[in-house]
C-alpha positions in Angstrom: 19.3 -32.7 -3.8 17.9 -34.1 -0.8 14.7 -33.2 0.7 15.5 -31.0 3.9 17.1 -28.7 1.4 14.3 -28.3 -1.0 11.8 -27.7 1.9 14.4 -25.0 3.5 14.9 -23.5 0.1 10.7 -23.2 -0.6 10.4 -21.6 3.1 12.9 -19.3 2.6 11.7 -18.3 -0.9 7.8 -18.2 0.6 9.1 -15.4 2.9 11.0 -13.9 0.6 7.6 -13.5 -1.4 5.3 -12.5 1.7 8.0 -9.9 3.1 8.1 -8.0 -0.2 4.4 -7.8 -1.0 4.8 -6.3 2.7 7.0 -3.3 1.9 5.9 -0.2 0.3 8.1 2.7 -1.0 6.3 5.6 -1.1 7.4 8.5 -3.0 6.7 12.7 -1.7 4.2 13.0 -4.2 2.3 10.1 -3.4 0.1 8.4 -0.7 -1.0 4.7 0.7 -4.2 4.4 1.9 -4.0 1.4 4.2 -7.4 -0.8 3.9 -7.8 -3.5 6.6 -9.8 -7.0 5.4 -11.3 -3.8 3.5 -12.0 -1.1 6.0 -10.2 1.7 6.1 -7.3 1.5 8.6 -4.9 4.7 7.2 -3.6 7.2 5.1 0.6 7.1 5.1 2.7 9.6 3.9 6.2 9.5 2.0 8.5 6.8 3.1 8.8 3.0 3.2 6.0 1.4 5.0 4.8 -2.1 6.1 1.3 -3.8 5.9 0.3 -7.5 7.0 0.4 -10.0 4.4 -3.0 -11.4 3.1 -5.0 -8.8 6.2 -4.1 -5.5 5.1 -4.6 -4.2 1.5 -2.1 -1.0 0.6 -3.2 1.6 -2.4 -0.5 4.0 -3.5 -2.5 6.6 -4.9 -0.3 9.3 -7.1 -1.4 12.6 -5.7 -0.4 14.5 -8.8 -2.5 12.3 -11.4 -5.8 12.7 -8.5 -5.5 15.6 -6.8 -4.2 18.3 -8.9 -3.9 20.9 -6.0 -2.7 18.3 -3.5 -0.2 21.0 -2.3 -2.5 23.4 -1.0 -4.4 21.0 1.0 -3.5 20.4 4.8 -3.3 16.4 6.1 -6.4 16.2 6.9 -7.9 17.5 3.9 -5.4 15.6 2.0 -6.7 12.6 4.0 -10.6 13.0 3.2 -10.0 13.6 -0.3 -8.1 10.5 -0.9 -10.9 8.4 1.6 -13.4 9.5 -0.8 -11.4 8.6 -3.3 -11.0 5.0 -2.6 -14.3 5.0 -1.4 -15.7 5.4 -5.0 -13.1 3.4 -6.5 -11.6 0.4 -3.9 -9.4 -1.3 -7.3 -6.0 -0.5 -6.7 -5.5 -0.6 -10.3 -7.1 2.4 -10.9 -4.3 4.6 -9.1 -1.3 3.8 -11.2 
């Protein structure tokens, strides 16, 4: 194997990497809460959503595990809750 090859194939495998921890699915019942260099930026919705590598931090926070009423609640309620949320608790562990 020669060396142009090797370094193509570690570029192309390095983006591969960085473009997936990029993408987020997120499900109906869910929401990410965006956090940039760890401010809050945003609070998406359902969806596939995108986030810059190694600036932005994205928590998918399951609504139903939560927020037990989450359905009742308009978007901005929705929103506050879940800003408190991560407020108390910035791990993104602790939402799976």
């Amino acid at each position: 194997m020669n060396i142009e090859l090797l370094i193509i194939l570690v570029l192309f495998l390095t983006f591969a990497f960085v473009l997936l921890q990029a993408i987020f699915m997120v499900q109906e019942n869910q929401r990410l809460v965006v956090l940039r260099m760890g401010k809050l930026l945003k609070v998406v919705g359902s969806g596939f959503s995108m986030v810059i590598p190694f600036v932005d931090a994205g928590i998918v926070v399951d609504l139903s595990t939560h927020l037990p009423n989450w359905q009742q609640l308009t978007e901005e309620d929705l929103a506050k809750h879940l800003i408190n949320l991560v407020k108390n608790d910035p791990d993104p562990t602790a939402y799976k």
